[in-house]
PyMOL Python script that loads the backbone (N, CA, C, O; Angstrom):
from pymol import cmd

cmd.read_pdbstr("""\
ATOM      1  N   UNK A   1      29.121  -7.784  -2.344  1.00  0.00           N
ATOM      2  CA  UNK A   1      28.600  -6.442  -2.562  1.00  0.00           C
ATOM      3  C   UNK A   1      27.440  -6.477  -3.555  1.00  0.00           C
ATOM      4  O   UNK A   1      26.357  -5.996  -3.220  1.00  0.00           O
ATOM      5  N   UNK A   2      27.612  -7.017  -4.747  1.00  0.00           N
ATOM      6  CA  UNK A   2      26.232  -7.533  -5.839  1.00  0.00           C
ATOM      7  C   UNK A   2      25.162  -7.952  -5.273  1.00  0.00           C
ATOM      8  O   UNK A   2      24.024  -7.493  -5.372  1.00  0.00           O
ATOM      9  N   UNK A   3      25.620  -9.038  -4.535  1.00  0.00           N
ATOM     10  CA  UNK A   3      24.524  -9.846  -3.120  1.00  0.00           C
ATOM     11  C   UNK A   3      23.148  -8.152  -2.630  1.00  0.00           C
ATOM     12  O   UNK A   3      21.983  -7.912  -2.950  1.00  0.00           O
ATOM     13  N   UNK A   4      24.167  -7.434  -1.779  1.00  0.00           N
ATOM     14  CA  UNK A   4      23.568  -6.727  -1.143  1.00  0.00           C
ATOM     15  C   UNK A   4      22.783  -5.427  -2.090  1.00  0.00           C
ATOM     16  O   UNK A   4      21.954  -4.618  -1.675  1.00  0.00           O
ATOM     17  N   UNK A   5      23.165  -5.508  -3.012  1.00  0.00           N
ATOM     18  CA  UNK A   5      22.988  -4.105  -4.246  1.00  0.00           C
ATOM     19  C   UNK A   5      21.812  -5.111  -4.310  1.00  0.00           C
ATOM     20  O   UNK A   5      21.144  -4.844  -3.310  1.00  0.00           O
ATOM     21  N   UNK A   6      21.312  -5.963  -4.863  1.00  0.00           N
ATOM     22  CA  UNK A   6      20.383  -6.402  -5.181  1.00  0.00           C
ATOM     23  C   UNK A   6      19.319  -6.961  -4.044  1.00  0.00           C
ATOM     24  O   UNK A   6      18.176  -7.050  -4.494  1.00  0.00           O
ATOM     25  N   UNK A   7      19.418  -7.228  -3.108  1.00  0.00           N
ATOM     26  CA  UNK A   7      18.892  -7.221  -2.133  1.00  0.00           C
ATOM     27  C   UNK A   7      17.534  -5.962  -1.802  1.00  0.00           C
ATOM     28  O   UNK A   7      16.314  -5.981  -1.637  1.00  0.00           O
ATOM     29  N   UNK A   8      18.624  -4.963  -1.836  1.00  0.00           N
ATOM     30  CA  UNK A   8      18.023  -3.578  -1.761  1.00  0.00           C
ATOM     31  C   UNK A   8      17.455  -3.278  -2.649  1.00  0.00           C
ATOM     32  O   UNK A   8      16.331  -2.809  -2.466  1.00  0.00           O
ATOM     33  N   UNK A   9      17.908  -3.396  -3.833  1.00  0.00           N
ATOM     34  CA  UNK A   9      16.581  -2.979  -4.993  1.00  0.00           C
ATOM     35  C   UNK A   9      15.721  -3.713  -5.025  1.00  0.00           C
ATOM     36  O   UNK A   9      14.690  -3.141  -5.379  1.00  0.00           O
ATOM     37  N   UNK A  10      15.535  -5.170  -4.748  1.00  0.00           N
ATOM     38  CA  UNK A  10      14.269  -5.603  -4.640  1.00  0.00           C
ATOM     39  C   UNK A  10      13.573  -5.520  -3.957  1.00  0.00           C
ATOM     40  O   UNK A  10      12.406  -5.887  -4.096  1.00  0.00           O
ATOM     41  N   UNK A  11      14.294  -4.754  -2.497  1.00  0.00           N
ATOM     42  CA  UNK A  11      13.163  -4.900  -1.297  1.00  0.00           C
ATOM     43  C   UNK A  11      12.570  -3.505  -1.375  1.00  0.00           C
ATOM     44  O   UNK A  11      11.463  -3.404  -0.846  1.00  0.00           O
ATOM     45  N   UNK A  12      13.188  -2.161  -2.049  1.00  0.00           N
ATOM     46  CA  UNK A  12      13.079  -1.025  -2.739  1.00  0.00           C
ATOM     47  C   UNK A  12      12.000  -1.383  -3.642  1.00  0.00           C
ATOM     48  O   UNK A  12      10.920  -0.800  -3.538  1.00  0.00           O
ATOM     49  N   UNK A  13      12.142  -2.087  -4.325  1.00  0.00           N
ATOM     50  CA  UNK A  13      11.006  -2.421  -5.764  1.00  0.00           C
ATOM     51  C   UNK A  13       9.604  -2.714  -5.289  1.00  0.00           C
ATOM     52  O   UNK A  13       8.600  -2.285  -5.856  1.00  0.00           O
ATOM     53  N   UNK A  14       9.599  -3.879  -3.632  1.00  0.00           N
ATOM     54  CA  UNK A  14       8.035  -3.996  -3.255  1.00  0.00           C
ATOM     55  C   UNK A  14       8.212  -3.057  -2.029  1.00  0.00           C
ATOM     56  O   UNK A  14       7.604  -3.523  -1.065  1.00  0.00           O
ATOM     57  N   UNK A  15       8.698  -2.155  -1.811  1.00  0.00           N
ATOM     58  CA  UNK A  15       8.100  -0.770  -1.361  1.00  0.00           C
ATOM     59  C   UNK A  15       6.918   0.173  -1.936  1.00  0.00           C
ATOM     60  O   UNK A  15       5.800   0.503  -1.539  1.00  0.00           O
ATOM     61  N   UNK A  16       7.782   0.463  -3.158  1.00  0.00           N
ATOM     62  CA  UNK A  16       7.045   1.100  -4.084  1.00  0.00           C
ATOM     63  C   UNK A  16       5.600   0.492  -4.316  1.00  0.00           C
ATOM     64  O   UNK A  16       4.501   1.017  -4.134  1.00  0.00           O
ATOM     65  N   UNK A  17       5.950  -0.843  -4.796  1.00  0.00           N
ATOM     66  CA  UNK A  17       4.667  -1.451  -4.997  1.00  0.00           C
ATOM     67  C   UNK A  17       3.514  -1.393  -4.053  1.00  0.00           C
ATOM     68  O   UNK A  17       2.399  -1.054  -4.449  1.00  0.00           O
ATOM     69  N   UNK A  18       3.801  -1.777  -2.578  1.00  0.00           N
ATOM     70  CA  UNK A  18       3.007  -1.693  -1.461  1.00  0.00           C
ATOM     71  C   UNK A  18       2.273  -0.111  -1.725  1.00  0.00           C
ATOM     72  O   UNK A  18       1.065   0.029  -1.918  1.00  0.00           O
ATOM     73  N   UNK A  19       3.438   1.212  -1.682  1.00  0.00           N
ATOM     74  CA  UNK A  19       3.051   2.348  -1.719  1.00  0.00           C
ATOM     75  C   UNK A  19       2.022   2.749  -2.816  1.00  0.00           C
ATOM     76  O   UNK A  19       1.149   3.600  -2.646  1.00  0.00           O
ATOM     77  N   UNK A  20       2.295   1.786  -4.373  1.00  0.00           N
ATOM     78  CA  UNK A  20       0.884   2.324  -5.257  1.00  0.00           C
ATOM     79  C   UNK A  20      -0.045   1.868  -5.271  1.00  0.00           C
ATOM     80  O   UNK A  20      -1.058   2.216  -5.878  1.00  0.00           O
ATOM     81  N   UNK A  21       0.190   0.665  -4.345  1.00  0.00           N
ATOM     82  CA  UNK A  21      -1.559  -0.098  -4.133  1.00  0.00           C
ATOM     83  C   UNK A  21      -2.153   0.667  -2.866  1.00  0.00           C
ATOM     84  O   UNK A  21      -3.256   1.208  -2.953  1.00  0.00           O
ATOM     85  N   UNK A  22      -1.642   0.694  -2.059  1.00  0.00           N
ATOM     86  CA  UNK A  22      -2.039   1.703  -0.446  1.00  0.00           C
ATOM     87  C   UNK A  22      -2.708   2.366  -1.185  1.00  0.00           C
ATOM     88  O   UNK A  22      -3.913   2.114  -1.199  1.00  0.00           O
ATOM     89  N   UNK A  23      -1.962   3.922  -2.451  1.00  0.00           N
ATOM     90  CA  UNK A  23      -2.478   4.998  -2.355  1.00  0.00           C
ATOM     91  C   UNK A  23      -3.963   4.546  -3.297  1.00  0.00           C
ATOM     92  O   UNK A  23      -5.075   5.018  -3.061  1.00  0.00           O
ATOM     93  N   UNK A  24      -3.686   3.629  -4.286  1.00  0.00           N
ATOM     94  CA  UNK A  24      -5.053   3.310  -5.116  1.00  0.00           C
ATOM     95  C   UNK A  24      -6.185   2.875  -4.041  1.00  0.00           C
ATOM     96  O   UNK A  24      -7.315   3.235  -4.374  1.00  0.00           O
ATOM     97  N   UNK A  25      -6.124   2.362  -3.150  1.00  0.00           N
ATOM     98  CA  UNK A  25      -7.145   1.767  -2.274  1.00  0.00           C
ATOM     99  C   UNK A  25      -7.371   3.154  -1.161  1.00  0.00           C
ATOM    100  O   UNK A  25      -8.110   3.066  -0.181  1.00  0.00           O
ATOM    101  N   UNK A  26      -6.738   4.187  -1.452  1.00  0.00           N
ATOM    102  CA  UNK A  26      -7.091   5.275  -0.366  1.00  0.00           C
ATOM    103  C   UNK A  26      -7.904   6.339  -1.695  1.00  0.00           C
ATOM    104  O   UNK A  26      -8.996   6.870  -1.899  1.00  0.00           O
ATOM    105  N   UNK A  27      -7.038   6.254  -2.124  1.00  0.00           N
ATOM    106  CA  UNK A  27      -8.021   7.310  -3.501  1.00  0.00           C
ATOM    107  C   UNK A  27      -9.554   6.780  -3.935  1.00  0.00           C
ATOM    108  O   UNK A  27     -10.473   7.535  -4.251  1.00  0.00           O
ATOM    109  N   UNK A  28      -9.626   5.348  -3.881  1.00  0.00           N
ATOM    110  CA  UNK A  28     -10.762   4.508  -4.095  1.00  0.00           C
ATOM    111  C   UNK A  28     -11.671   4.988  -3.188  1.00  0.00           C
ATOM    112  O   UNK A  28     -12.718   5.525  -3.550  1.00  0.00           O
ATOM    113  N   UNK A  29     -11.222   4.774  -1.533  1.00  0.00           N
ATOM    114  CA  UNK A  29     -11.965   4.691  -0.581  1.00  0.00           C
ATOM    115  C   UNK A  29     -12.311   6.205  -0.335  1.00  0.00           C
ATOM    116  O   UNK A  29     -13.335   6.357   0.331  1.00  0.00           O
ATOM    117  N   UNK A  30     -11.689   7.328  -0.722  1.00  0.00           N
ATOM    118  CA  UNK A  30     -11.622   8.752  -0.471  1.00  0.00           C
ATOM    119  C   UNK A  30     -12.896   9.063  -1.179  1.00  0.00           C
ATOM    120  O   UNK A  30     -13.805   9.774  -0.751  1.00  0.00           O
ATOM    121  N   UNK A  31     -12.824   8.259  -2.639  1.00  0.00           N
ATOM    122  CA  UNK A  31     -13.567   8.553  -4.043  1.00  0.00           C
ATOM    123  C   UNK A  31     -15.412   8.320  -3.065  1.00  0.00           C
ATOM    124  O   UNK A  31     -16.397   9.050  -2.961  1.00  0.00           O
ATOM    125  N   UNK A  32     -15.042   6.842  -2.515  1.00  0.00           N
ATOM    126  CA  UNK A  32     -17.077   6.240  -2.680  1.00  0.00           C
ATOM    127  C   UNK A  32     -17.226   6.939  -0.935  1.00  0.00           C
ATOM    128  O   UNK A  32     -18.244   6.661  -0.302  1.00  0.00           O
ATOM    129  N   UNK A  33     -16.212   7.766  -0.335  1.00  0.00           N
ATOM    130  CA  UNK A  33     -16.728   7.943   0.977  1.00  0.00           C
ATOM    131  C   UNK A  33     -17.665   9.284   1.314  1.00  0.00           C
ATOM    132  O   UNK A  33     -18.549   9.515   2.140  1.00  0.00           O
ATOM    133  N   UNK A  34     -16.801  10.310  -0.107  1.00  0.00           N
ATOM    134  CA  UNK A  34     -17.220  11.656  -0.457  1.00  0.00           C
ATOM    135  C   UNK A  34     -17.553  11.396  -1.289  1.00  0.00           C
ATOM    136  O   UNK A  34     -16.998  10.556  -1.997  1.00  0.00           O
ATOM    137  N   UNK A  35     -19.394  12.443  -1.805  1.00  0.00           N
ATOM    138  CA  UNK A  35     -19.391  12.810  -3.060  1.00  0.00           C
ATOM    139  C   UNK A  35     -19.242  13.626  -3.701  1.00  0.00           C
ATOM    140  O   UNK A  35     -20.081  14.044  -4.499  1.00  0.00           O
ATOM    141  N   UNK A  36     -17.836  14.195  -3.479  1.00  0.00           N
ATOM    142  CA  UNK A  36     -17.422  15.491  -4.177  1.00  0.00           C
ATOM    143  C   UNK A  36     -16.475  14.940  -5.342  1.00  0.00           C
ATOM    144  O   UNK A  36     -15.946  15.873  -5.944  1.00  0.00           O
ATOM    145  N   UNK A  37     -16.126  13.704  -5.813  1.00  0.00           N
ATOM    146  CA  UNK A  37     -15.541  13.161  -7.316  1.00  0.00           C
ATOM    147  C   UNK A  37     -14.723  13.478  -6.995  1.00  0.00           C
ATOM    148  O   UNK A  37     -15.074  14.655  -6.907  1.00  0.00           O
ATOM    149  N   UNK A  38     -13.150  13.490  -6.482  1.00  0.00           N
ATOM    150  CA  UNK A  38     -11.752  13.445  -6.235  1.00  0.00           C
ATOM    151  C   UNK A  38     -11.326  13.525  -7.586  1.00  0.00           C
ATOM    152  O   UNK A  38     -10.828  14.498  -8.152  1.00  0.00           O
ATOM    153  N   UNK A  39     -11.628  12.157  -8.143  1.00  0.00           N
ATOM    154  CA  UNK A  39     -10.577  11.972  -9.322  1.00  0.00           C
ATOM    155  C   UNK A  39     -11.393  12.922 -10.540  1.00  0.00           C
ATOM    156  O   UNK A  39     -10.656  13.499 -11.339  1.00  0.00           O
ATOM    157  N   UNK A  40     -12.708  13.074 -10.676  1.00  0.00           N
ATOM    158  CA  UNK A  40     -13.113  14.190 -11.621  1.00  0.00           C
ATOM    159  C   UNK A  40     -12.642  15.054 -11.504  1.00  0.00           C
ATOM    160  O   UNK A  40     -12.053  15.418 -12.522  1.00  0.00           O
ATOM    161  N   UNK A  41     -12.544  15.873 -10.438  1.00  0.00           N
ATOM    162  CA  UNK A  41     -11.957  16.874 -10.025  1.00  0.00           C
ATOM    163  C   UNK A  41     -10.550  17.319 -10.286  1.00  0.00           C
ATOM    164  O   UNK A  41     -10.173  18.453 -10.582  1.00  0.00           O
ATOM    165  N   UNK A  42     -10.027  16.520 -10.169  1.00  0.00           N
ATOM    166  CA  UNK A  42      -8.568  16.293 -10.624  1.00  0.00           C
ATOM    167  C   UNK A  42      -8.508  16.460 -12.358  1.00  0.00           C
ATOM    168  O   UNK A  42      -7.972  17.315 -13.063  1.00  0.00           O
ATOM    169  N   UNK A  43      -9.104  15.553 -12.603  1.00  0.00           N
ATOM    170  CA  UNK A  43      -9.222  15.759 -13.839  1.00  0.00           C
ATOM    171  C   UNK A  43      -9.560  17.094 -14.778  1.00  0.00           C
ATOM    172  O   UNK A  43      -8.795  17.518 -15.644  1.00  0.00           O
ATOM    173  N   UNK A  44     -10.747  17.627 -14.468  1.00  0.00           N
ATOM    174  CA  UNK A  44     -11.182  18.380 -15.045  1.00  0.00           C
ATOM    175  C   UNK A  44     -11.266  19.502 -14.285  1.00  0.00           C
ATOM    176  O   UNK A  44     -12.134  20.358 -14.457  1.00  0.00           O
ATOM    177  N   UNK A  45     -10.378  19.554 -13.417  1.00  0.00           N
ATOM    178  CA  UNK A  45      -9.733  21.155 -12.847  1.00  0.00           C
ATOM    179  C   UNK A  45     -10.642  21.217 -11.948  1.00  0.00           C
ATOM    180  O   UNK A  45     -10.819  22.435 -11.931  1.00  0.00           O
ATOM    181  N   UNK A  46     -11.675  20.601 -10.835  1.00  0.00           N
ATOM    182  CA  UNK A  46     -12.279  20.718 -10.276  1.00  0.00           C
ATOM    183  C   UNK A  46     -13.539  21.730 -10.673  1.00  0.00           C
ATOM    184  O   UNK A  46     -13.523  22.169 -11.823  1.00  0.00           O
ATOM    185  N   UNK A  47     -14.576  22.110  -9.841  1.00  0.00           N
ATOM    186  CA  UNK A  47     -15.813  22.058 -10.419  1.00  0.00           C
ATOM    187  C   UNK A  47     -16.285  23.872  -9.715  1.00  0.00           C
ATOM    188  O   UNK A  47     -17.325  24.388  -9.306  1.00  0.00           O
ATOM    189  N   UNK A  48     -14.909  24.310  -9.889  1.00  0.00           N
ATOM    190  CA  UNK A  48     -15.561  25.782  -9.324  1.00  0.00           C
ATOM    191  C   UNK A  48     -15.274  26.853 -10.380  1.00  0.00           C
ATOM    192  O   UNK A  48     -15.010  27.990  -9.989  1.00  0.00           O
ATOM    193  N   UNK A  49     -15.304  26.588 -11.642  1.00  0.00           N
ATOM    194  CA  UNK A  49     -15.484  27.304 -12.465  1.00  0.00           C
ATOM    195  C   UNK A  49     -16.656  27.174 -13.377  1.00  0.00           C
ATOM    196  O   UNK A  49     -17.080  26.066 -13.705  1.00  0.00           O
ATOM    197  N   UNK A  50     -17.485  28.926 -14.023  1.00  0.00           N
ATOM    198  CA  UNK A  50     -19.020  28.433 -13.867  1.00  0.00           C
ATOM    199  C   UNK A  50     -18.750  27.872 -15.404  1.00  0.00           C
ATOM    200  O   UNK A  50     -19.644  27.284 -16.012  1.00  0.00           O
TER     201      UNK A  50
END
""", "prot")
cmd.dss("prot")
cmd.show_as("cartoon", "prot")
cmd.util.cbc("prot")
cmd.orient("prot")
């Protein structure tokens, strides 16, 4: 049963991992494809206030 508990959390653990590199390389690619600044935007509440 330990066997399998651990099994799963590690294969759980490079899930995750896969999932925060995917989204960094989509936010990247989102970022230089538009030039509307994603992550500025995000940041600083986006750019529609004067």
């Amino acid at each position: 049963m330990r066997h399998s508990v651990k099994e799963v959390h590690g294969f759980c653990m490079y899930l995750i991992l896969a999932f925060i590199f995917v989204h960094l390389v989509g936010v990247f690619l989102a970022e230089h494809k538009s030039n509307k600044g994603i992550i500025s935007d995000m940041i600083n509440g986006g750019g529609g206030h004067p």
